[in-house]
N, CA and C atoms as an extended XYZ file, in Angstrom:
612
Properties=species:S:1:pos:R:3:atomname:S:1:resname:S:1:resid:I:1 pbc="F F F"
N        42.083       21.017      173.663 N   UNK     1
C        40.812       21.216      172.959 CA  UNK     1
C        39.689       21.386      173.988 C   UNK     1
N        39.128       22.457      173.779 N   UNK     2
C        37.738       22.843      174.696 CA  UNK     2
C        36.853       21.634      175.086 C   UNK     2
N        36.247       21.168      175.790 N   UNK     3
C        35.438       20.185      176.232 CA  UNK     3
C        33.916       20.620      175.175 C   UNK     3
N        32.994       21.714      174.984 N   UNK     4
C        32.171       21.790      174.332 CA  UNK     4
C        32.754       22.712      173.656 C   UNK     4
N        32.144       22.296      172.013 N   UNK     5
C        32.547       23.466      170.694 CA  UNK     5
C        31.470       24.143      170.514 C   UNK     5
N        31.274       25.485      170.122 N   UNK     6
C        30.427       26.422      170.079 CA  UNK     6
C        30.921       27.426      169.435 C   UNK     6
N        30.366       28.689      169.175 N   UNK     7
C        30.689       29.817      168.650 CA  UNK     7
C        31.677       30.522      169.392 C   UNK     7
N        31.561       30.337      170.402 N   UNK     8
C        32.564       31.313      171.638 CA  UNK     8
C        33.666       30.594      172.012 C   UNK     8
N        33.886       29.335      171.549 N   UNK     9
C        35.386       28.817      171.431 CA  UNK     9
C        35.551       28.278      170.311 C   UNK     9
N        35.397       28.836      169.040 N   UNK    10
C        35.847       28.076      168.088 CA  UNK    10
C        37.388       28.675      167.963 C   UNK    10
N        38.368       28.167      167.591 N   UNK    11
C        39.893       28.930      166.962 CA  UNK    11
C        40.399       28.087      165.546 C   UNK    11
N        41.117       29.167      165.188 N   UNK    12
C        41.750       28.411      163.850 CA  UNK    12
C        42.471       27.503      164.284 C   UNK    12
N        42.982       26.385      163.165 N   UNK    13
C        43.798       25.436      163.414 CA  UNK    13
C        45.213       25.440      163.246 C   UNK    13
N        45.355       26.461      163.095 N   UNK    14
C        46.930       26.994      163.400 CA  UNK    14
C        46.914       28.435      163.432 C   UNK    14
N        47.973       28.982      163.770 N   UNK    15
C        48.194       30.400      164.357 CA  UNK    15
C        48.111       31.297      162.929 C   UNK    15
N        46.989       32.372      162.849 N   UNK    16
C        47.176       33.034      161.700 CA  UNK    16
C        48.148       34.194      161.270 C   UNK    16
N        48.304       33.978      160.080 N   UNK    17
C        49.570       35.191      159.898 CA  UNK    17
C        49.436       36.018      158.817 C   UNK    17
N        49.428       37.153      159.539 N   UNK    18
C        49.247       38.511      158.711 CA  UNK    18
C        49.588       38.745      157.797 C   UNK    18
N        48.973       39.373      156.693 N   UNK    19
C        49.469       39.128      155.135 CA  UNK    19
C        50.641       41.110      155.141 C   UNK    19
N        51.616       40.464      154.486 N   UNK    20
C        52.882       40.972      154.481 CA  UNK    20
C        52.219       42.253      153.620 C   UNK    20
N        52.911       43.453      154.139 N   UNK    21
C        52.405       44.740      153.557 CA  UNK    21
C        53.440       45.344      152.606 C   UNK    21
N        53.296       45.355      151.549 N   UNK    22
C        54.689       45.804      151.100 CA  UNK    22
C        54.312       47.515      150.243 C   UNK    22
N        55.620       47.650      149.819 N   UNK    23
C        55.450       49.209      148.921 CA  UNK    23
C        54.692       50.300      149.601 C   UNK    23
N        55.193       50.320      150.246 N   UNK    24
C        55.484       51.970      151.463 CA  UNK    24
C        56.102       52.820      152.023 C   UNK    24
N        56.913       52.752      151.558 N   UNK    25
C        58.318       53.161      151.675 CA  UNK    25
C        59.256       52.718      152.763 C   UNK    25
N        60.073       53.759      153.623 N   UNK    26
C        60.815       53.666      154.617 CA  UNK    26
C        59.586       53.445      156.133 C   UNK    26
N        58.819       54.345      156.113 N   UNK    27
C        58.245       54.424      157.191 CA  UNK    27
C        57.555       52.803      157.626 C   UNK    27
N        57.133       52.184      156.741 N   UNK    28
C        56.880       50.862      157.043 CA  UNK    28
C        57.136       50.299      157.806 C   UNK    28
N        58.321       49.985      157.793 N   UNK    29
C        59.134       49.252      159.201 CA  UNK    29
C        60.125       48.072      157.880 C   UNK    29
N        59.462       48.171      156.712 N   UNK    30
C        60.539       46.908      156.107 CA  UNK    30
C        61.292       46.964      155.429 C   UNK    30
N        62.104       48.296      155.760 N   UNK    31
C        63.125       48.671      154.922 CA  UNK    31
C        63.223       49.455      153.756 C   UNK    31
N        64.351       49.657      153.157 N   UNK    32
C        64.248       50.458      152.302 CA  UNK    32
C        63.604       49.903      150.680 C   UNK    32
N        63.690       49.119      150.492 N   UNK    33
C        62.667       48.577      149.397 CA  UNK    33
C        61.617       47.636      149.863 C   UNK    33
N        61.405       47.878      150.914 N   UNK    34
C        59.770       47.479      150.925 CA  UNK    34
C        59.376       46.242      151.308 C   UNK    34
N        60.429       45.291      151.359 N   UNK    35
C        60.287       43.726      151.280 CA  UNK    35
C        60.066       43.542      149.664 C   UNK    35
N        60.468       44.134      148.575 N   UNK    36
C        60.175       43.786      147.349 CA  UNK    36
C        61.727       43.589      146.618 C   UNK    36
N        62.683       43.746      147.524 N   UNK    37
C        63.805       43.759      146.797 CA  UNK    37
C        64.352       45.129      145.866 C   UNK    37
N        65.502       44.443      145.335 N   UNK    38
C        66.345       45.274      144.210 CA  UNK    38
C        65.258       45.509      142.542 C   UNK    38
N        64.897       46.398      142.143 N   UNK    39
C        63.626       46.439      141.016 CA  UNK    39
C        64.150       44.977      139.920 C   UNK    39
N        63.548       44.656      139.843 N   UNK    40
C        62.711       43.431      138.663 CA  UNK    40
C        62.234       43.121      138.716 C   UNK    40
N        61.254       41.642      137.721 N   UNK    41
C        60.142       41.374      137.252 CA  UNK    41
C        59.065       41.224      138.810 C   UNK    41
N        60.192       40.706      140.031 N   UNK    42
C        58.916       40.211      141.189 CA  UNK    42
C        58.897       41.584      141.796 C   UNK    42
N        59.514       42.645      141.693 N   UNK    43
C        59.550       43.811      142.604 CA  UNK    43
C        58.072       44.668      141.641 C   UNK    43
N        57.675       44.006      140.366 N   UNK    44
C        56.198       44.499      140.064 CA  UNK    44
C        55.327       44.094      140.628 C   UNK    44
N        53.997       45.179      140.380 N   UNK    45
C        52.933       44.052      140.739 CA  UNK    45
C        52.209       43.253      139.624 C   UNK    45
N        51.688       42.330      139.945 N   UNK    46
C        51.188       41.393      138.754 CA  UNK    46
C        52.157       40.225      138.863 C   UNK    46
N        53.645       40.612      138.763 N   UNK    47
C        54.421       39.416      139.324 CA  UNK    47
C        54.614       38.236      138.994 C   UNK    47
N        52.756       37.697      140.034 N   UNK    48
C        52.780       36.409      140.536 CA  UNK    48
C        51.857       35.893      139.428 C   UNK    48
N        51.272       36.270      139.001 N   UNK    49
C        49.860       36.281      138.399 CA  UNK    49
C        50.182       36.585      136.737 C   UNK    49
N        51.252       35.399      135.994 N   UNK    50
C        51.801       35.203      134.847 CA  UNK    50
C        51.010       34.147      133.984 C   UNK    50
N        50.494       34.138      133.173 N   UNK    51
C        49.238       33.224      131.918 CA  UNK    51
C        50.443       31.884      131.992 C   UNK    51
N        49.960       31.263      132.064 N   UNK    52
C        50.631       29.848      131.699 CA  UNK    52
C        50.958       29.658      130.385 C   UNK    52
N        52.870       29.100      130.452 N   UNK    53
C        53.620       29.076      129.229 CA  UNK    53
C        54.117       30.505      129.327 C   UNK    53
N        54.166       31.717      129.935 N   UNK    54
C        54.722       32.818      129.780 CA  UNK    54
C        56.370       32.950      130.435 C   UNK    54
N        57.082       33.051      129.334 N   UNK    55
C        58.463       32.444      130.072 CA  UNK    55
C        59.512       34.051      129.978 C   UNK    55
N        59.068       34.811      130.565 N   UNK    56
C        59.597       35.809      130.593 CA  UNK    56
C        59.966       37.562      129.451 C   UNK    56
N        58.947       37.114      128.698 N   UNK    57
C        58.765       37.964      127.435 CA  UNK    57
C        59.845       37.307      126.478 C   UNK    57
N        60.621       36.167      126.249 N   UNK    58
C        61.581       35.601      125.096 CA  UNK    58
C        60.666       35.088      124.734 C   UNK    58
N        60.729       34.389      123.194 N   UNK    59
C        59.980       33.440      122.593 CA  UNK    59
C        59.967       32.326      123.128 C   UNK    59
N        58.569       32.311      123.487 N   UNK    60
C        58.136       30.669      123.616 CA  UNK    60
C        58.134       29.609      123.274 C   UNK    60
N        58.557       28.567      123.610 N   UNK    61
C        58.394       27.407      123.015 CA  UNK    61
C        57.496       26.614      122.292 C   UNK    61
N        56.534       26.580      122.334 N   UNK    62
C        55.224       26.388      121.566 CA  UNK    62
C        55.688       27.381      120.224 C   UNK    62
N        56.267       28.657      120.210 N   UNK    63
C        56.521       28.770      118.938 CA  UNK    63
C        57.905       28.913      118.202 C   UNK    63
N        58.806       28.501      119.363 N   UNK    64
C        59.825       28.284      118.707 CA  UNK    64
C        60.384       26.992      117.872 C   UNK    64
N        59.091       25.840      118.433 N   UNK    65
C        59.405       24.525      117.780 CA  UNK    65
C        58.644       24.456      116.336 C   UNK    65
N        58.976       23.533      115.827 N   UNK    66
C        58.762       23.830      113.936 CA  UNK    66
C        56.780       23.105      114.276 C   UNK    66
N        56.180       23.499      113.528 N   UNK    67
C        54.854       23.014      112.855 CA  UNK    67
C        54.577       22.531      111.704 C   UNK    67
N        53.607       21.011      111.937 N   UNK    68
C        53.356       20.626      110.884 CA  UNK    68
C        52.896       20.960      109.977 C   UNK    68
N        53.154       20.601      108.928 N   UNK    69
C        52.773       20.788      107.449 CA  UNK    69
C        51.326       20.802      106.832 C   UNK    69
N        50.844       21.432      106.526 N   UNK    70
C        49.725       21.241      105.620 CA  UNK    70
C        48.799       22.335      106.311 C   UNK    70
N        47.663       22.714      105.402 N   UNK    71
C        46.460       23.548      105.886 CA  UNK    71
C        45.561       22.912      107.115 C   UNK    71
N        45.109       21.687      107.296 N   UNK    72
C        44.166       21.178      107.615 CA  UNK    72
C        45.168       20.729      109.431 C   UNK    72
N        46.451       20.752      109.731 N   UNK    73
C        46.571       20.677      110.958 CA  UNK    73
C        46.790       21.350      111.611 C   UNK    73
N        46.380       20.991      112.861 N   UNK    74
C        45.890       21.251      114.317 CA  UNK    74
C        47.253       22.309      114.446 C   UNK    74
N        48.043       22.617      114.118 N   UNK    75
C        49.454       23.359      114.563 CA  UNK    75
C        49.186       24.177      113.629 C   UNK    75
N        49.130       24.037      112.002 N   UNK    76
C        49.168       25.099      111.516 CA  UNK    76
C        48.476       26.161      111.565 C   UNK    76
N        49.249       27.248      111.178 N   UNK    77
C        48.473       28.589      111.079 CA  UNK    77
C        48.302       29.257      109.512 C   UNK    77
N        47.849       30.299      109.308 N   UNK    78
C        46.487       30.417      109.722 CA  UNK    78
C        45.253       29.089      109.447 C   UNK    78
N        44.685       28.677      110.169 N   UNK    79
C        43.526       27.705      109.691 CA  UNK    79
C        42.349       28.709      109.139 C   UNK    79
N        41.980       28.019      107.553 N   UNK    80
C        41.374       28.688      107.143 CA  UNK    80
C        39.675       27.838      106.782 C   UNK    80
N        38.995       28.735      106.398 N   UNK    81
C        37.785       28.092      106.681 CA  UNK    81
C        37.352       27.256      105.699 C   UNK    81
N        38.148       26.043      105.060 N   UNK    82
C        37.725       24.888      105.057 CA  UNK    82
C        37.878       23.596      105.651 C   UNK    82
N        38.397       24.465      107.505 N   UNK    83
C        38.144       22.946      108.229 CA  UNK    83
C        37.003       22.958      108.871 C   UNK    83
N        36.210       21.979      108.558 N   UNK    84
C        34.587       21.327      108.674 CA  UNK    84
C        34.612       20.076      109.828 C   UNK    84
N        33.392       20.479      110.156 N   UNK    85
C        32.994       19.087      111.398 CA  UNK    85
C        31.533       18.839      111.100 C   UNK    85
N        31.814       17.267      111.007 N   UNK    86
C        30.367       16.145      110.576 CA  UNK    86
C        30.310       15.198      111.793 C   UNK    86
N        28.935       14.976      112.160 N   UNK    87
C        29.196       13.809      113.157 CA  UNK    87
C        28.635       12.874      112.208 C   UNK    87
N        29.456       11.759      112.490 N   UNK    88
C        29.071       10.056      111.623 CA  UNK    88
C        27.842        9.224      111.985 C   UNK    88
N        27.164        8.519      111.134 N   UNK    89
C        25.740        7.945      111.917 CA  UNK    89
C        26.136        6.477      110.838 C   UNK    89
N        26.331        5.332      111.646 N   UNK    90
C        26.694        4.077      110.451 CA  UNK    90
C        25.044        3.444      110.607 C   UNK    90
N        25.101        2.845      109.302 N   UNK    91
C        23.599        2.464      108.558 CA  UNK    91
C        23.465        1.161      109.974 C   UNK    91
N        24.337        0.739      110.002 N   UNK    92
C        23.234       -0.390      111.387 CA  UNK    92
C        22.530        0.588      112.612 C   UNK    92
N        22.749        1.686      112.951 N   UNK    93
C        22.096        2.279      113.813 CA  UNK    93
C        20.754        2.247      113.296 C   UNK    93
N        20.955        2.843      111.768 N   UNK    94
C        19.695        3.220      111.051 CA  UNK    94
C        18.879        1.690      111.090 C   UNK    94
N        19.262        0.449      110.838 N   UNK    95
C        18.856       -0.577      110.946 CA  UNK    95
C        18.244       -0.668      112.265 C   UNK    95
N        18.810       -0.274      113.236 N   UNK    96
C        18.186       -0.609      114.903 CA  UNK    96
C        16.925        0.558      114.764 C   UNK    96
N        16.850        1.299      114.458 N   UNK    97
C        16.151        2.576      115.270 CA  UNK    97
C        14.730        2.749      114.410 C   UNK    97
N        15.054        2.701      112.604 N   UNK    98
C        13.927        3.160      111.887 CA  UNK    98
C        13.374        2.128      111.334 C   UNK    98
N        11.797        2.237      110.949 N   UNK    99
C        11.336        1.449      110.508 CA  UNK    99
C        11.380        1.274      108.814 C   UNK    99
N        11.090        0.179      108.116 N   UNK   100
C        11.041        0.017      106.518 CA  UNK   100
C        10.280        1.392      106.099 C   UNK   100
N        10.840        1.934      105.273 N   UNK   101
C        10.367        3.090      104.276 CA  UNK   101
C        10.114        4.109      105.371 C   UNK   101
N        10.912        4.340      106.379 N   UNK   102
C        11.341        5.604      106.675 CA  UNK   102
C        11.880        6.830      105.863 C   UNK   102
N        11.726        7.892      106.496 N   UNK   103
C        12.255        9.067      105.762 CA  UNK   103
C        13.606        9.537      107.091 C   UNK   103
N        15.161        9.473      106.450 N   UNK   104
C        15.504        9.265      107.733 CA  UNK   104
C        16.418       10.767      107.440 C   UNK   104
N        16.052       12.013      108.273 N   UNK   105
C        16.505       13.410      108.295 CA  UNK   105
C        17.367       14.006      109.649 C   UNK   105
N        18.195       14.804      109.405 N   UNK   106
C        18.803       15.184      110.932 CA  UNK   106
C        17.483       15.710      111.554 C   UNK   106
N        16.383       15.987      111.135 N   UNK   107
C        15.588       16.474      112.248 CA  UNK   107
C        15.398       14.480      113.393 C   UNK   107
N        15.175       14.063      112.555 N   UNK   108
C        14.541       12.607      113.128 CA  UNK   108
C        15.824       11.881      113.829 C   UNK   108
N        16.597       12.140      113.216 N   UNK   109
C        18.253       11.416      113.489 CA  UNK   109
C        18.311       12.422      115.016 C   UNK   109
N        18.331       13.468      115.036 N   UNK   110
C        18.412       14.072      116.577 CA  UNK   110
C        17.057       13.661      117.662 C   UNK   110
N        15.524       13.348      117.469 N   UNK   111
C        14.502       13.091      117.962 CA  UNK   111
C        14.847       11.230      118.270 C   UNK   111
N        15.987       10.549      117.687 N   UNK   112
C        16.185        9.038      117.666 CA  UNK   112
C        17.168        8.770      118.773 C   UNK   112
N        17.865       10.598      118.918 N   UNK   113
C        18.881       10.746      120.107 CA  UNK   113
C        20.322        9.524      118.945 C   UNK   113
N        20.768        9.828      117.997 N   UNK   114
C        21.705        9.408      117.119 CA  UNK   114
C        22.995       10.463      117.103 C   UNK   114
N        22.270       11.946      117.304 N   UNK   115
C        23.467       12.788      117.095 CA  UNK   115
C        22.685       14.237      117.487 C   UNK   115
N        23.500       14.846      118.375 N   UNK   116
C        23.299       15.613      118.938 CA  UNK   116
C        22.562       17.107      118.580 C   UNK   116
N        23.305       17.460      117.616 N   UNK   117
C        22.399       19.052      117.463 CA  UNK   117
C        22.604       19.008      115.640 C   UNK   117
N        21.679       19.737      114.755 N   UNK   118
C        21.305       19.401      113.716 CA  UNK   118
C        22.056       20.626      113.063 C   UNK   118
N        23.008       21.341      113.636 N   UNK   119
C        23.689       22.433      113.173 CA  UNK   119
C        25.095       22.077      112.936 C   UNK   119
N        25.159       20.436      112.849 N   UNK   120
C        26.261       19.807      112.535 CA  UNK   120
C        26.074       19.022      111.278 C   UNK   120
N        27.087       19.073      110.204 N   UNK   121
C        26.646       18.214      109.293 CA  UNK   121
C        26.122       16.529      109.770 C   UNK   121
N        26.288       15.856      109.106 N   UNK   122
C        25.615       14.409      109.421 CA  UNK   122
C        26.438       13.979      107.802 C   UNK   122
N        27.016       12.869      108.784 N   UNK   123
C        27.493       12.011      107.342 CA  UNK   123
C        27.066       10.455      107.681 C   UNK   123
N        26.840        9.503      107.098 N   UNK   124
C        26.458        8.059      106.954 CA  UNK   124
C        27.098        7.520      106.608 C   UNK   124
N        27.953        6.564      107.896 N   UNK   125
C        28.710        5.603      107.167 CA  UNK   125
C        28.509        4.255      107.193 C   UNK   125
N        29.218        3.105      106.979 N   UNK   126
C        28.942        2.271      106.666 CA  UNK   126
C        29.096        0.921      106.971 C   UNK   126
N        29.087        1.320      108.152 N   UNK   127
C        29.621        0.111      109.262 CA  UNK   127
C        28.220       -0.323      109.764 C   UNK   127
N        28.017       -1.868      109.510 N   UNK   128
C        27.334       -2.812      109.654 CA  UNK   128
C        26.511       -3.045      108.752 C   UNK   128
N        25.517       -3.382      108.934 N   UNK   129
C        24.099       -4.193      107.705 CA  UNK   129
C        22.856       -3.273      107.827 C   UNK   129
N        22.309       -3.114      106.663 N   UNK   130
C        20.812       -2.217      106.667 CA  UNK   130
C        20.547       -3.375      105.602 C   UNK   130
N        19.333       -4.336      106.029 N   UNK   131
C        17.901       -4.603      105.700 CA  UNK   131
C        17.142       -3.862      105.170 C   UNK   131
N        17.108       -2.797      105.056 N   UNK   132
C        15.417       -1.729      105.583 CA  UNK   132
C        15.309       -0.934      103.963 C   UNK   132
N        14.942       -0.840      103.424 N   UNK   133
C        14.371        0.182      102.654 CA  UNK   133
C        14.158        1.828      103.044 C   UNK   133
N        15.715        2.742      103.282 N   UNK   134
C        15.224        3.746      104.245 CA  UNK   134
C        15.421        4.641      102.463 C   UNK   134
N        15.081        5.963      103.110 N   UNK   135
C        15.052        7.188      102.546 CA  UNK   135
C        16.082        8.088      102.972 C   UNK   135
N        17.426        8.557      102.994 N   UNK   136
C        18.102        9.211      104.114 CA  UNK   136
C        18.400       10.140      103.640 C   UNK   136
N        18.475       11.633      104.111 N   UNK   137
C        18.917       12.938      104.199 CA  UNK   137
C        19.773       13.034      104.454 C   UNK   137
N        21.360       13.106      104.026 N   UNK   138
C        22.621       14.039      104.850 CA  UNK   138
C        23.352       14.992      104.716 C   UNK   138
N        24.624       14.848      104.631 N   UNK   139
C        25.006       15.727      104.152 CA  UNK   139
C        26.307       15.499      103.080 C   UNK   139
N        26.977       14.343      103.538 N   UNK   140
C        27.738       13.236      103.014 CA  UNK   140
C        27.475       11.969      103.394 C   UNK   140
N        27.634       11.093      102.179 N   UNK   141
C        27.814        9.559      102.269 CA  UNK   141
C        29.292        9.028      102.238 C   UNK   141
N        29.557        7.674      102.987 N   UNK   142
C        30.428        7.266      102.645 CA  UNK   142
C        30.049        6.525      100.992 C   UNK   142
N        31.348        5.813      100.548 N   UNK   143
C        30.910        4.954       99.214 CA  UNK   143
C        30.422        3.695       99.694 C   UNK   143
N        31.049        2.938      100.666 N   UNK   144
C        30.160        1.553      101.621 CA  UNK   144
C        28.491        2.225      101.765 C   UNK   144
N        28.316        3.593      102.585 N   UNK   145
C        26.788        3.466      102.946 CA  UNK   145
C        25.897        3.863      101.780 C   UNK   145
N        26.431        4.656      101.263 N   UNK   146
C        25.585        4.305      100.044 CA  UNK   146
C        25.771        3.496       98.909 C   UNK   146
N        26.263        2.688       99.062 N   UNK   147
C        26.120        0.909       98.629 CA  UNK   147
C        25.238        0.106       98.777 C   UNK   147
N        25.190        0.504      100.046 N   UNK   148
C        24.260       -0.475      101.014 CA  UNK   148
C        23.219       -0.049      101.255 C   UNK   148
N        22.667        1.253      101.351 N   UNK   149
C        21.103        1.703      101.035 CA  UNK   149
C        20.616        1.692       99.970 C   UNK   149
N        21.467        1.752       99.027 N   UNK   150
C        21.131        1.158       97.255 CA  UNK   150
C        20.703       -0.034       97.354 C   UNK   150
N        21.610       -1.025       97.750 N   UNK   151
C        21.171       -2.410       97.466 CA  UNK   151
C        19.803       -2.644       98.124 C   UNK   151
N        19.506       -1.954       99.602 N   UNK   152
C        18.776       -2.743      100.549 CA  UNK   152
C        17.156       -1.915       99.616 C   UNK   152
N        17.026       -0.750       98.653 N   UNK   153
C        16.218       -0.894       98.001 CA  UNK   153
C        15.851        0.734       98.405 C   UNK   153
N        16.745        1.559       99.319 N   UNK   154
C        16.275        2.553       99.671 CA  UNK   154
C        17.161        3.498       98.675 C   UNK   154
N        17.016        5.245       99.092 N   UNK   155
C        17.912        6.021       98.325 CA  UNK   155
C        18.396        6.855       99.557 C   UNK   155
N        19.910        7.515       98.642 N   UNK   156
C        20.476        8.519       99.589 CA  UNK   156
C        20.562        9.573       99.151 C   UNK   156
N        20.335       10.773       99.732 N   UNK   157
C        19.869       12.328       98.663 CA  UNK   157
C        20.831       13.219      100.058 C   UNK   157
N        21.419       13.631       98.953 N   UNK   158
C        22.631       14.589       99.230 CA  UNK   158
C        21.487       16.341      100.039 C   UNK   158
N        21.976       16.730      100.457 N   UNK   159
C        20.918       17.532      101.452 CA  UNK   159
C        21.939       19.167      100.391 C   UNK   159
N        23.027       19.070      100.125 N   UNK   160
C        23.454       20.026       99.943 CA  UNK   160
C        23.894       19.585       98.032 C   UNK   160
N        23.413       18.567       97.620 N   UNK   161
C        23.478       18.221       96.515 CA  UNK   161
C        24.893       17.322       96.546 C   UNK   161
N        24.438       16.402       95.327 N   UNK   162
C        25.839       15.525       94.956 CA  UNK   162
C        26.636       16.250       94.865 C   UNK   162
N        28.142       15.816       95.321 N   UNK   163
C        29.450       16.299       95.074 CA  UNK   163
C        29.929       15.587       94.201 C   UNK   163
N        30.680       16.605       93.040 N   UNK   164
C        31.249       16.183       91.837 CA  UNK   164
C        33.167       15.725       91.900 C   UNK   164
N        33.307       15.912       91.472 N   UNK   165
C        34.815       15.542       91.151 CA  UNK   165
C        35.460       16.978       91.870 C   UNK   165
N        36.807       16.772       92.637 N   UNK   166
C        37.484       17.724       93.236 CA  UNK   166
C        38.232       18.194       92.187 C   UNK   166
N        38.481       19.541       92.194 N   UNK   167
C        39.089       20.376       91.321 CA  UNK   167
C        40.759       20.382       91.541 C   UNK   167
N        41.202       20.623       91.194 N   UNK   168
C        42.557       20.751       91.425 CA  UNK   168
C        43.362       19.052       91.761 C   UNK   168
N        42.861       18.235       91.477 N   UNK   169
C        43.699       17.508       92.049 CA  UNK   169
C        44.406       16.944       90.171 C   UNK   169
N        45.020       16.304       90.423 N   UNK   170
C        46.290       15.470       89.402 CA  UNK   170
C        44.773       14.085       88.426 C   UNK   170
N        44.570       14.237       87.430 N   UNK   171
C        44.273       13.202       87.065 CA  UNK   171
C        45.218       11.908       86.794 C   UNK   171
N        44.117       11.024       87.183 N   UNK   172
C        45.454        9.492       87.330 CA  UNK   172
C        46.014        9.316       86.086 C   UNK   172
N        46.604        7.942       86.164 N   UNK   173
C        47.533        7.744       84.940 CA  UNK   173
C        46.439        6.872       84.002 C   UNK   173
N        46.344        7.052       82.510 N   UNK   174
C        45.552        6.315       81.976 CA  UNK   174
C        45.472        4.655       82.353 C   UNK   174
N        44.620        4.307       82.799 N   UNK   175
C        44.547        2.846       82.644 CA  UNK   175
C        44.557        1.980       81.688 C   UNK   175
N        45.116        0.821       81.742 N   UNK   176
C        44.781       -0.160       80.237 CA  UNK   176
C        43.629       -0.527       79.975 C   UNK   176
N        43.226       -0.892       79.074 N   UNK   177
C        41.547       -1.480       78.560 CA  UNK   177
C        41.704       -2.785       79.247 C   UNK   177
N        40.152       -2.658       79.198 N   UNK   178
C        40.187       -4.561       79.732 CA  UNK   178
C        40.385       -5.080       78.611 C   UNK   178
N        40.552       -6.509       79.201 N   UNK   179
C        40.775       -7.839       78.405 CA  UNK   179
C        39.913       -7.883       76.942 C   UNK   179
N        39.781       -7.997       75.942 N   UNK   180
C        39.503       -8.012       74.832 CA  UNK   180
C        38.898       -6.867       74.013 C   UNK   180
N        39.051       -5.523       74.620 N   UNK   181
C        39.004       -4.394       73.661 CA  UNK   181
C        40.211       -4.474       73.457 C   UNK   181
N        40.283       -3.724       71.976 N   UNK   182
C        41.325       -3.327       71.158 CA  UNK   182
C        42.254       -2.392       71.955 C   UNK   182
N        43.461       -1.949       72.291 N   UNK   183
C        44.117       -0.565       72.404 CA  UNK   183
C        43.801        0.358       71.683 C   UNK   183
N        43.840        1.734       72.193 N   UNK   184
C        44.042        2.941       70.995 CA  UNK   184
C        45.553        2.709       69.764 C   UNK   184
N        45.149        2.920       69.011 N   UNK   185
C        46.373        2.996       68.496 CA  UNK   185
C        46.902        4.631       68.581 C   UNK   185
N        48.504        4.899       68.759 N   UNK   186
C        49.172        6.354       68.733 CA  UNK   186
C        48.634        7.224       67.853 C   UNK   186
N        48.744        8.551       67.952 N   UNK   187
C        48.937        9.213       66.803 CA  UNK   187
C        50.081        9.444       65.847 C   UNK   187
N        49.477        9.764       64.715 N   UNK   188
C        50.453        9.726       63.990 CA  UNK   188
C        51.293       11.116       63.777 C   UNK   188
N        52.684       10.339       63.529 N   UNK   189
C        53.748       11.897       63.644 CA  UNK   189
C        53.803       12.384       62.539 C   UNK   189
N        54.012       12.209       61.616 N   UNK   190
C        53.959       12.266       60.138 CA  UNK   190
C        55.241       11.742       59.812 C   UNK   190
N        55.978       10.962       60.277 N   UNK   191
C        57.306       10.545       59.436 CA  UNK   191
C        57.106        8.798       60.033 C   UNK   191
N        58.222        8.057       58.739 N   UNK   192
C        57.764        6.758       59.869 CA  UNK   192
C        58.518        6.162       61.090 C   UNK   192
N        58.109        4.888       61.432 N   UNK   193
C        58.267        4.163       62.670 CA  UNK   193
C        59.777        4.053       62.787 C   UNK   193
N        60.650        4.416       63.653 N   UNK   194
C        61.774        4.605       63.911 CA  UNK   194
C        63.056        5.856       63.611 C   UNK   194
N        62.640        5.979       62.767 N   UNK   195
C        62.751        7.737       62.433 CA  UNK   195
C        62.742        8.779       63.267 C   UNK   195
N        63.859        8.873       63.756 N   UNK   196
C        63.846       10.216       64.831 CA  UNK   196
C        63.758       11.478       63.495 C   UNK   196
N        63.312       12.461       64.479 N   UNK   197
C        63.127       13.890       63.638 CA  UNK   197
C        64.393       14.684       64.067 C   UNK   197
N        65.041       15.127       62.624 N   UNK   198
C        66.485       15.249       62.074 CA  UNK   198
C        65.898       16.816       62.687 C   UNK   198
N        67.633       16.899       63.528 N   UNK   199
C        67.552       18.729       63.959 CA  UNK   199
C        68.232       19.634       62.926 C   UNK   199
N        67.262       20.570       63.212 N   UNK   200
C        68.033       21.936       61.940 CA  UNK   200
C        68.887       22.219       62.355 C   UNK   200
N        69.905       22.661       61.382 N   UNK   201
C        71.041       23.283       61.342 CA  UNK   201
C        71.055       24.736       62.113 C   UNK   201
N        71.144       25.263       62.778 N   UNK   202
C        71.391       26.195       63.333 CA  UNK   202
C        71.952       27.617       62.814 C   UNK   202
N        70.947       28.137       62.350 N   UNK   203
C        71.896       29.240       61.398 CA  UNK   203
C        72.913       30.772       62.426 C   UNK   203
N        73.680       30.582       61.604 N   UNK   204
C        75.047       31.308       62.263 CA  UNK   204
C        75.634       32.462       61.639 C   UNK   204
């Protein structure tokens, strides 16, 4: 190593080596294919420079293994556009941050630094205690947070309006009456109580 380093003795730290010239034919000096071999996939160019997971133009694994079930997961395809993103805000924040008879809106909920950008729904849930008498704007409630802004004396107003009952789903099984109403009584078949209904004869 040189006694003083400077511009006029600097050297690399190991011996450099010339980048290999290939696809030129014979005259080259490297033979008759070039240093690229017998033709296949590395004797192209591009080669080296394969997208990750690309396993040779066969089907891939990522889609040869089975995917879960349903619309709403992460595997299935096509995802269609009713998967939605809400960020959550639970009523004790609202307890720390706003004062009694606040008006509490994603504009104010982002200015409180609660949730990031106001082009996200906002839902309220219901983890911990609200004291406060607020006013809140969202977009969904849980059934806990708006429990609990009811009780504490405030209201919760749906920003995109109350949501009603989901369509399509199975109505439950009738429930029994409480304790000291009467039952319905059946309808009536028109024949009486034990009486199965006699099958016709089958004409032939």
């Amino acid at each position: 190593m040189p006694a003083e380093l400077n511009l006029s003795t600097l050297q690399p730290a190991q011996k450099r080596r010339g980048r290999k010239r290939v696809g030129r034919g014979l005259g080259s000096g490297k033979g008759r294919y070039s240093g690229r071999g017998i033709k296949g996939q590395k004797a192209r160019s591009g080669s080296h420079t394969m997208r990750a997971g690309f396993e040779g133009g066969q089907m891939p694994i990522s889609m040869r293994l089975g995917k879960q079930r349903g619309p709403t997961s992460k595997d299935a395809m096509p995802i269609g556009p009713h998967r939605t993103r809400s960020q959550g805000v639970n009523v004790a924040e609202l307890e720390r941050v706003f004062d009694a008879g606040a008006e509490v809106t994603p504009e104010a909920l982002k200015a409180k630094r609660l949730i990031r950008s106001t082009r996200v729904d906002v839902k309220i849930l219901g983890c911990g205690d609200l004291a406060k008498a607020l006013v809140v704007y969202a977009h969904a409630f849980s059934v806990s947070a708006r429990e609990k802004i009811e009780a504490a004396g405030g209201r919760a107003v749906w920003l995109r309006g109350e949501p009603g009952p989901r369509a399509g789903k199975r109505t439950r099984a009738r429930q029994a009456p409480p304790a000291g109403e009467p039952r319905p009584e059946p309808e009536p078949t028109g024949r009486p109580a034990g009486v199965e209904a006699s099958r016709e004869p089958e004409e032939g």
